[in-house]
N, C-alpha and C positions, 0 to 999 in steps of 0.2 A: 767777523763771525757774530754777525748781529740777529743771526735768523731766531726764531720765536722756536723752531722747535728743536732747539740745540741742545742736546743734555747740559746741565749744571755743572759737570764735570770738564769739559771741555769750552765753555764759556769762560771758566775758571780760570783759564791758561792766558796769561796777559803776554808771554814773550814764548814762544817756540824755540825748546834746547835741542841743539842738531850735533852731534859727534864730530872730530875732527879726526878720530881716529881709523876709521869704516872697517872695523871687526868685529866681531861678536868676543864680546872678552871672554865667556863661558865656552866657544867652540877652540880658542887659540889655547886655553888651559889645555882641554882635552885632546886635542887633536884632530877635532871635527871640524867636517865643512859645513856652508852657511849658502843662502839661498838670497836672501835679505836681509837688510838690517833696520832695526825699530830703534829708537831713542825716547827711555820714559821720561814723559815732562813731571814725574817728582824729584827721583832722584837724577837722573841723568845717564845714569848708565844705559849702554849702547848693545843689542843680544838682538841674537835672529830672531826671524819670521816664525812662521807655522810651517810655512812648505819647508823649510829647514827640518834636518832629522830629528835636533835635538829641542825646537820649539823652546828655546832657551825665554825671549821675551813673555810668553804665555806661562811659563812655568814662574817667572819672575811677580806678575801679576796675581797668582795662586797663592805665592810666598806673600809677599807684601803687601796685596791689595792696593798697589799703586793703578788706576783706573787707565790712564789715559796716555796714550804711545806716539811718535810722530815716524814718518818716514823718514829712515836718514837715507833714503838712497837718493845720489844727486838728480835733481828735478824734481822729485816729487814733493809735492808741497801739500799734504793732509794727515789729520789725527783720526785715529780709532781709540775710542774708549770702550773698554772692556764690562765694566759696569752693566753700560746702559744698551752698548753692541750700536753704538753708532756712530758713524765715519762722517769726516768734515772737513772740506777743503778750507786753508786761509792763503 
């Protein structure tokens, strides 16, 4: 992720934190389904998508202002930062 026009938030990220778990912890409390799951590279915790009902990770971001999210779905290998609203494969 060397590119020049990478948000500074995402540059930021020197190891990509991936779940071992693949749930949404906020939808297993509740009882809700999940669509996706995101992993925030601050704290770690693991919460759905947007196409998800409960847009647990987006609400997570609101709370915390943790910027920057990785895909934990198996394959996929890119971040979205919320911040800056820009997606980046590594």
């Amino acid at each position: 992720m060397k590119d020049q026009n990478i948000c500074q938030h995402i540059l930021a990220i020197k190891e990509v934190q991936l779940s071992e778990d693949h749930v949404c912890e906020e939808c297993v409390k509740q009882g809700t389904d999940w669509v996706h799951l995101r992993t925030c590279q601050t704290c770690g915790v693991t919460l759905c998508c947007d196409q998800s009902p409960e847009k647990h990770m987006t609400r997570h971001y609101h709370a915390k202002h943790h910027p920057v999210v990785a895909s934990a779905e198996p394959g996929e290998r890119w971040l979205w930062c919320y911040t800056d609203e820009q997606f980046a494969d590594y």
